[in-house]
C-alpha positions in Angstrom: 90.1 103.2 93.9 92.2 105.8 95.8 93.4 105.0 99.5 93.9 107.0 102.7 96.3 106.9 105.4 95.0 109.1 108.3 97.7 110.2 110.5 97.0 113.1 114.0 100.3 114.7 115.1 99.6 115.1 118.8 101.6 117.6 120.6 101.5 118.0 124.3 103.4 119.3 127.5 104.3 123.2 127.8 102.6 125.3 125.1 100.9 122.7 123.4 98.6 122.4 126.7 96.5 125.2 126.1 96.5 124.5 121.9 99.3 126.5 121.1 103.0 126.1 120.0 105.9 129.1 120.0 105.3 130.0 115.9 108.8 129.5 114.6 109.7 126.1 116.9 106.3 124.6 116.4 106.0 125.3 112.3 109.6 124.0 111.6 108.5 120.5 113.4 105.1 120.4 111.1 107.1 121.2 108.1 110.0 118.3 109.2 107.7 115.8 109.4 105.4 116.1 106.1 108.7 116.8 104.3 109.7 113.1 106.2 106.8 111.8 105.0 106.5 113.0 101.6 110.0 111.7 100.6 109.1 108.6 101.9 105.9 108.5 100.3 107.6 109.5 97.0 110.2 106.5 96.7 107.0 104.3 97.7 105.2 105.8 94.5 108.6 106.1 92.5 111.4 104.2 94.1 113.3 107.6 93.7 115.2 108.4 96.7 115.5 112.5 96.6 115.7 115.4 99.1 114.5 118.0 96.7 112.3 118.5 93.7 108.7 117.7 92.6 107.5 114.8 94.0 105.2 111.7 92.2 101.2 113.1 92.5 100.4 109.2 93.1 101.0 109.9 96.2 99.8 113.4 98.3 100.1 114.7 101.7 98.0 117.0 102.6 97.9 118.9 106.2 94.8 119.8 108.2 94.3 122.6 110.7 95.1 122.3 114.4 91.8 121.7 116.6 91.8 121.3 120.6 93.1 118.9 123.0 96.5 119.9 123.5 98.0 120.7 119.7 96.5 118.5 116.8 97.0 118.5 113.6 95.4 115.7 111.2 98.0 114.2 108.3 96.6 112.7 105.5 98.6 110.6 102.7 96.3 110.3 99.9 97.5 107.5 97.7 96.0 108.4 94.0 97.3 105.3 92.2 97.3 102.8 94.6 97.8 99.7 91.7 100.5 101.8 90.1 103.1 102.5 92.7 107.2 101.0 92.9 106.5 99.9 96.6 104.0 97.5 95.6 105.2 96.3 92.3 108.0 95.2 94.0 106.1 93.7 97.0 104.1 91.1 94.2 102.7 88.4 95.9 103.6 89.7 99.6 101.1 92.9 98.7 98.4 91.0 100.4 96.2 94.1 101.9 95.7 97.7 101.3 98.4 99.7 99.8 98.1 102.1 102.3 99.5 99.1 104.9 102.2 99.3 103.1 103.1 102.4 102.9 102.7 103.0 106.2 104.5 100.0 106.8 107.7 102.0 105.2 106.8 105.2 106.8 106.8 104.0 110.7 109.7 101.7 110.0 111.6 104.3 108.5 111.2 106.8 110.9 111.7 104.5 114.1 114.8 104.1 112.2 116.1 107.2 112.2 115.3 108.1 115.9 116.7 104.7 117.6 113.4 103.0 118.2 113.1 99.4 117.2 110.7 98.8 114.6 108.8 95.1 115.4 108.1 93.9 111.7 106.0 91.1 111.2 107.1 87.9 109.0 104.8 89.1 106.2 106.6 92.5 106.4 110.2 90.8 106.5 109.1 88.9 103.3 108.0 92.4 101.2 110.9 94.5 102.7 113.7 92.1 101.9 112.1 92.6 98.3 113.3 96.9 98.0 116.7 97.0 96.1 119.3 96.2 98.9 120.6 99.6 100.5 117.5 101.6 99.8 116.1 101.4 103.6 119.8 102.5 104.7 119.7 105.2 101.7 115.9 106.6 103.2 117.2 107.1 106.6 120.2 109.3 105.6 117.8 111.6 103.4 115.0 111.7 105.9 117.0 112.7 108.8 118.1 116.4 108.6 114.0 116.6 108.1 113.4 114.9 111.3 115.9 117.3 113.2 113.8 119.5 111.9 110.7 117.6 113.3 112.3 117.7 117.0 112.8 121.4 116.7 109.4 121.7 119.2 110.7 119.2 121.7 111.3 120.8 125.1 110.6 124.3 123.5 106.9 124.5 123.3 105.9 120.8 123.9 107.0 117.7 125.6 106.6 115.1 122.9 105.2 114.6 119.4 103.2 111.6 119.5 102.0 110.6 115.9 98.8 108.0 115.9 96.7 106.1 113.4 93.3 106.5 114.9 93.8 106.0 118.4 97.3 103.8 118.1 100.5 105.7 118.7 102.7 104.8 116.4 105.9 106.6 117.4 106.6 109.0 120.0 109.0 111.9 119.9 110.7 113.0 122.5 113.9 114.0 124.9 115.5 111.3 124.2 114.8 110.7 120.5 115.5 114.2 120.0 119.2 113.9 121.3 119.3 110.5 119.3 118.8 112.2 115.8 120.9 115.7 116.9 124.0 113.4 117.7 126.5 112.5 115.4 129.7 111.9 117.7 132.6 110.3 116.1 133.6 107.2 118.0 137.0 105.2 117.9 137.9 103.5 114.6 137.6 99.7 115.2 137.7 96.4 113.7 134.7 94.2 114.3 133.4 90.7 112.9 130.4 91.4 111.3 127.4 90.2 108.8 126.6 92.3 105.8 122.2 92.4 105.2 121.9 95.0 102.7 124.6 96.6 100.6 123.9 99.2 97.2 127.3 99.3 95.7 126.1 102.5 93.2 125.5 104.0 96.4 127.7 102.4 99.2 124.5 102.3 101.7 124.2 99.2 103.6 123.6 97.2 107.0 125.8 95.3 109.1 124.3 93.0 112.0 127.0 93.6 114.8 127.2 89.9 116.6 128.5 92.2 120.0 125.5 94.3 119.9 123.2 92.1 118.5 121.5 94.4 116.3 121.8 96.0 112.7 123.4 99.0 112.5 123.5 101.1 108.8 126.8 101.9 107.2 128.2 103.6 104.2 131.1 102.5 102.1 132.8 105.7 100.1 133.7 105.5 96.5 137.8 105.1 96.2 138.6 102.5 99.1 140.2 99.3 97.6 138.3 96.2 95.4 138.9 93.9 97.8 137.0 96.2 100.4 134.0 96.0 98.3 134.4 92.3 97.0 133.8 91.4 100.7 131.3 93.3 101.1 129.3 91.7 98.3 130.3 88.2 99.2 128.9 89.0 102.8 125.7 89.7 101.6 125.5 86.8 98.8 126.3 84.5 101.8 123.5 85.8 103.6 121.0 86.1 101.2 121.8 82.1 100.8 121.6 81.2 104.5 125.5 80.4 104.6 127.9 81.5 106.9 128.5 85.3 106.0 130.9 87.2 108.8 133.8 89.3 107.4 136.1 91.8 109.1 135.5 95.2 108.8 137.4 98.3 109.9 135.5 101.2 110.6 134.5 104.8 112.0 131.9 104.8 114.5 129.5 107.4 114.5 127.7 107.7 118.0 124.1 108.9 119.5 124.7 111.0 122.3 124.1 107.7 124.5 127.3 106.0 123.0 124.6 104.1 121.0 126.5 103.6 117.4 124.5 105.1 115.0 126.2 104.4 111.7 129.5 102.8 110.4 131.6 104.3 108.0 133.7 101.6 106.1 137.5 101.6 105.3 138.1 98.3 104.3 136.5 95.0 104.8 138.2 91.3 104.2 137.0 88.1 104.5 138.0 86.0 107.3 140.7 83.5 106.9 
C-alpha cells in the first residue's frame, strides 16, 4: 500500500505576512527545496546519488498551492513502492515502522546537515543509518546543497524564515543564520589534526571525521591522486572504528569555513597513522 509524507513550507516575516512572496526570490526557494527533496527521495528509492536526470517514480513529490496564514505551501512525498525501495532494503531488520519514517528520517537529517543544525537521531536511527554504504550521507549533503542555496534565496528578501513542519511539528527552520551557513565556503588555514575516520567511500573519497577538539563530525573529501598511504589510513581508521578499537590517525588538511568560523568540510592531503 502506498505511503504519504505530508510536509507545509511555512513562510513568514516581510511579504509572506500578507500571503505573498516577491515572484522570482520566493519561486527559486520552492523550487530549491522540492529539488532537495526529490534527490533525496530518489537515492532512498534507488541508492543513486544524482543532481540531474529522471528520477525513480517509487517515489513522487508533488507541490500544492499556497493558501493563507502567512505563505503556505503543502509538500507531499508520495512513496508508490514502499516494500521496494534501496533505503529500506538496506535498513532489514531496523525498518521497524512506516517507510515514510524513514524517509523522512533521511530527509530532515540530511538537510539539518547541510545548514549546520544538529540532527538528534535516535538509537534505532543510528542502527539503520550506520547500515547506507559508508560515505553516502557525506556524498547527499554535497549534491543537495547548491539546491538549498537556492532554498534560502527568500530569506530576508520577502520572508523572515522558512519553517518546514510535519503536521504541526517544525522540523527545521530556515533562517539568517542558516542562510549564511550554506552561502559560506571560506577557506581556512591548512592544519594537522588527530582525528577519527566514521565513514569513508574510497570510489568517491566522501567521508566523516569526528574532530576530538571540536567534538563533533565534520564531512571531508579525499581527491583522487594523493598518495596510498593517505588512503590506507584512511581505511584502517574506519575499520578500527567500525570494531570499537582505537581508531585516531593524523590528517593534514584544508579547512573550509561557515561564515561563523564554524568548519564546514575538510579537504584531505594526506593522512598517516599515528606512531
Amino acid at each position: 500500500m502506498a505511503e504519504e509524507i505530508k510536509y507545509k513550507l511555512v513562510y513568514e516575516g516581510e511579504e509572506a505576512e500578507r500571503n505573498r512572496l516577491p515572484a522570482h526570490q520566493g519561486a527559486t526557494s520552492i523550487e530549491g527545496v522540492t529539488w532537495s527533496i526529490s534527490l533525496l527521495a530518489h537515492y532512498a528509492a534507488t541508492g543513486e546519488i544524482r543532481t540531474r536526470g529522471s528520477l525513480s517514480p517509487k517515489i513522487k513529490v508533488y507541490l500544492r498551492p499556497s493558501r493563507q496564514g502567512s505563505f503556505i505551501n503543502e509538500l507531499f512525498v508520495f512513496i508508490t513502492e514502499p516494500n521496494n525501495l534501496f533505503i529500506t532494503s538496506v535498513a532489514g531488520a531496523y525498518a521497524a515502522g512506516s517507510a515514510g519514517q524513514i524517509v523522512n528520517t533521511l530527509i530532515v537529517k540530511t538537510l539539518k546537515e547541510v545548514c549546520g543544525l544538529i540532527y538528534k537521531h535516535t538509537r534505532h536511527d543510528e542502527k539503520w543509518l550506520k547500515k547506507l554504504p559508508s560515505g553516502d550521507t557525506e556524498a547527499l549533503v554535497d549534491k543537495v546543497e547548491p539546491s538549498m542555496r537556492r532554498a534560502h534565496d527568500v530569506i530576508d528578501d520577502g520572508a523572515s524564515t522558512l519553517d518546514i513542519k510535519k503536521g504541526q511539528t517544525s522540523l527545521i527552520t530556515f533562517d539568517r543564520a542558516t542562510k549564511a551557513y550554506v552561502n559560506a565556503d571560506n577557506l581556512g588555514d591548512e592544519s594537522t589534526r588527530t582525528v577519527s575516520v566514521g565513514a569513508f567511500n574510497a570510489n568517491s573519497g566522501n567521508g566523516r571525521v569526528y574532530l576530538p577538539d571540536v567534538g563533533k563530525t565534520v564531512p571531508f573529501f579525499a581527491p583522487k591522486g594523493l598518495d596510498t598511504a593517505t588512503y590506507a589510513a584512511l581505511t584502517y581508521s574506519l575499520d578500527q572504528y567500525v570494531n570499537g578499537r582505537p581508531s585516531q590517525i593524523k590528517i593534514t588538511s584544508q579547512e573550509i569555513l561557515a561564515g561563523d568560523n564554524r568548519v564546514k568540510k575538510l579537504i584531505v592531503s594526506q593522512a598517516m597513522k599515528l606512531l
